[in-house]
Each structure stands twice: as C-alpha cells, then as structure tokens.
C-alpha positions in Angstrom: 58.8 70.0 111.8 59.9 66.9 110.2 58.6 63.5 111.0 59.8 61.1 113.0 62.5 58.6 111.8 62.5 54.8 112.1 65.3 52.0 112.5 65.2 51.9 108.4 65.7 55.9 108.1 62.0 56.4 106.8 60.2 59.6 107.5 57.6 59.0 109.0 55.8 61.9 108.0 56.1 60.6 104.0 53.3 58.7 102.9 54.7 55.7 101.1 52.9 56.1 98.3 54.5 59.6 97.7 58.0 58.0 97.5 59.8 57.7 93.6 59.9 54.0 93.2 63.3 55.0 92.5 64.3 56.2 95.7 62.7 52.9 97.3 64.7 51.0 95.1 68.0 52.7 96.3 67.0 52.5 99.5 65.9 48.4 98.7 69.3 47.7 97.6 70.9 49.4 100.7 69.4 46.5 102.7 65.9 48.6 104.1 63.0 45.9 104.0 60.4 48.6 103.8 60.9 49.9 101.5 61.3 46.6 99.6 58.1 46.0 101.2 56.6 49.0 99.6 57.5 48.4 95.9 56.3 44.7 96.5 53.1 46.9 97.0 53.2 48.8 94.2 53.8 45.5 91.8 52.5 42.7 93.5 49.2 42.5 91.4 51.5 42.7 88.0 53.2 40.0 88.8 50.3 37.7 89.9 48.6 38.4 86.7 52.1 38.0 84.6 51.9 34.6 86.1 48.5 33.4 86.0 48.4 34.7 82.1 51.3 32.5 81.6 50.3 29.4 83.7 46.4 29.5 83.7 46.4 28.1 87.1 45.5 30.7 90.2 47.2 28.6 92.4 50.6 27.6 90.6 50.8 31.6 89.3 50.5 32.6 93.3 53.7 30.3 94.0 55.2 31.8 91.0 54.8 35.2 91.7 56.0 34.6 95.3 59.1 32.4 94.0 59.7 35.7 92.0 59.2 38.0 94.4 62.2 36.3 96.4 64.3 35.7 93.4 63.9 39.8 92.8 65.3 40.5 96.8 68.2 38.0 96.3 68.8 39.6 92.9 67.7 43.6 93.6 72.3 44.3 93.9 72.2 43.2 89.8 69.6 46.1 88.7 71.4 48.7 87.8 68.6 51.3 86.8 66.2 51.9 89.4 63.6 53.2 87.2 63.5 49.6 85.4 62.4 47.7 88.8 58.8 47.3 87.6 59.4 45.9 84.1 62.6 44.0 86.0 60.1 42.1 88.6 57.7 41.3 85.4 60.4 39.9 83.2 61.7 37.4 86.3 58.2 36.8 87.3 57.6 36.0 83.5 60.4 33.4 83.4 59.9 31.5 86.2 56.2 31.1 84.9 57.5 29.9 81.5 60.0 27.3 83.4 57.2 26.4 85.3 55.2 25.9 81.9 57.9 24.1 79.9 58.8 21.9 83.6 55.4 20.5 83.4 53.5 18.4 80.8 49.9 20.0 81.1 47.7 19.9 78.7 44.5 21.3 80.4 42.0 23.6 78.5 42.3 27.4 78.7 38.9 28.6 80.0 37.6 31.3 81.7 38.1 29.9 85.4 42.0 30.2 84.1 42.3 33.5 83.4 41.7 36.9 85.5 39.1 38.4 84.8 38.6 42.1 86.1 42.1 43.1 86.8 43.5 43.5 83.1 42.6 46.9 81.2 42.9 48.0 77.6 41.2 47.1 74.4 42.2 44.1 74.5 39.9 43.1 78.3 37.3 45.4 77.1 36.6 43.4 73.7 37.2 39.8 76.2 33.2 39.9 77.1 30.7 37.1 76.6 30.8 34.4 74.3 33.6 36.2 72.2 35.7 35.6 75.6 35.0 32.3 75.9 36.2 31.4 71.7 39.3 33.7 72.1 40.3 31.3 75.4 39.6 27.9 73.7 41.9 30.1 70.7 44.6 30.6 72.7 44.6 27.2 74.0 45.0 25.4 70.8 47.8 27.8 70.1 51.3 26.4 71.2 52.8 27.4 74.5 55.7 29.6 73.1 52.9 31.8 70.6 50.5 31.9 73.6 52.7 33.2 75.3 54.7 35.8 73.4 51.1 37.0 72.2 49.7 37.5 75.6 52.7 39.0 76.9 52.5 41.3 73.9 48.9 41.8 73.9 48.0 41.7 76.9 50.5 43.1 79.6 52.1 45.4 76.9 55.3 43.9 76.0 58.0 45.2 74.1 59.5 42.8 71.8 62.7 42.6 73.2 61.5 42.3 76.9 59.4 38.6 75.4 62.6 37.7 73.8 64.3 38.1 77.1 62.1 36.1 78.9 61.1 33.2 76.2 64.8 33.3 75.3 64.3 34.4 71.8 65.3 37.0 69.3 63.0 39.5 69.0 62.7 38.8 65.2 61.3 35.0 66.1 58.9 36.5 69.1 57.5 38.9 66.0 57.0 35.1 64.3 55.3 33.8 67.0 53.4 36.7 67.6 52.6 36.6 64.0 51.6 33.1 63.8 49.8 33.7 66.6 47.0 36.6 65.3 46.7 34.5 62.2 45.6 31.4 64.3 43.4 33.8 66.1 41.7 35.3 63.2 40.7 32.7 61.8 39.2 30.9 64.9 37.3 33.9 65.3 36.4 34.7 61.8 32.7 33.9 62.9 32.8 36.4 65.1 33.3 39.0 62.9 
C-alpha cells in the first residue's frame, strides 16, 4: 500500500530523510516548500557555521545565514545541478558573510567566545584544544580578513580552491597566495607550540 499524498505530492510514507537531496531539489525548484524545508534541514548547521567562521559574531552569522537561506529560495531556478545544492547554499552563505565583513569596519579580537566550538570535525578541531586553541585564535586574528578567510574556508570547512575564489572574488592562484601567506603567519605564531 502506498502512503498517503499531501497538497505538495509528498508520500507520506517516505521518511524525509530517505529522500536524494536531489530529488528535493527538483521538487524545490518546482515550487514545493517542503521539500525546500527539508534540505534547509539537511544544511542549515553548514551554513551557520560558514558564517560564524567568517564573521566571528553568533549573532551577525545567524542573520547571515538566514539572509542566505532566502537569497538560495529566490535564487534555487539558477542551480542547474541538483547534486551541487549543498556546496551552492555554502558558497552564497560564504558571500554574504564576507560582504558583511568587508561592509563593516570591525576590528574586534578573534577569541574563543567567536568561534564554534563543538560543531566542526577533522584534524584541524581535534588539534583546536586548550591553550594551543586559544594562540591559533589570537593567530588568525592578526592575520588579514581576505587570508583568514580563504584559510578557514580551506582549512576548516574543506574548500576547494576554486569554490574560495568564487566567493572572495579571486583567482584560485591568489586564494593559494593567501592561503600560503596565511600558514606561514601561522607557523610562526605558533612556533612555541611546537
């Protein structure tokens, strides 16, 4: 027996989190708000934590992500490869959080109240613990917005090179620069630590 359908042509019977994003994103871009609803779900957290790596303020990255969020349903008719929506939603998420950065003239610290703490994984959040956390954030805040940036989207969330340079509005070559620049500010402000 098959399960009940709704207004939106769901089956009920389907658990939501059995769906292929891609079929949700087809069905998205056909106008259904569930299942627009549903791969907001699946991403939502990304997105936040795009944004709060970029801005270093909770409050400012939750605006962002929802201004994104928004931005990505006006937008979802321009993706043309459903199986992109994820790395899509990050890369607008990412620049409307480096508009927001470059908009404003802030120059407060990096700390640890800034930046997330348990919802990152990876060598990189594993090696993030005491002490060594605390000089790696006071690091990254003397570095300038455009390295930070390119070297925690790198770093941190997993980058490729060309999805940075799509969002920073580089070449891929000057994100490897920055990125560059970057670990050699980092090494040496952690040489102690070695």
């Amino acid at each position: 027996m098959s399960g009940e359908r709704s207004e939106a042509g769901w089956d009920q019977a389907v658990p939501e989190a059995s769906v292929p994003e891609a079929v949700l994103v087809e069905r998205a871009q056909s106008g259904d708000d569930k299942a627009f609803e549903a791969l907001l779900r699946r991403h939502q957290d990304a997105v936040y934590r795009v944004a709060l790596r970029i801005l270093r303020d909770p409050g400012d990255a939750r605006d962002c992500a929802q201004e994104a969020l928004i931005t990505a349903w006006h937008k979802l008719s321009e993706l043309r490869d459903a199986e992109a929506f994820g790395p899509w939603l990050k890369r607008i998420a990412g620049r409307r959080a480096l508009n927001q950065l470059r908009a404003r003239a802030d120059t407060e610290p990096m700390d640890e109240r800034n930046m997330p703490d348990s919802h990152s994984a990876g060598p990189v959040a594993e090696a993030l613990a005491g002490d060594l956390r605390g000089a790696l954030f006071r690091a990254l805040a003397d570095l300038p917005p455009s390295q930070r940036t390119c070297w925690v989207l790198r770093e941190m969330e997993g980058w490729g090179y060309e999805d940075i340079a799509e969002v920073v509005d580089a070449t891929p070559t000057a994100v490897r620069g920055r990125i560059h620049r970057a670990r050699a500010h980092l090494v040496k402000a952690l040489a102690p630590w070695r």
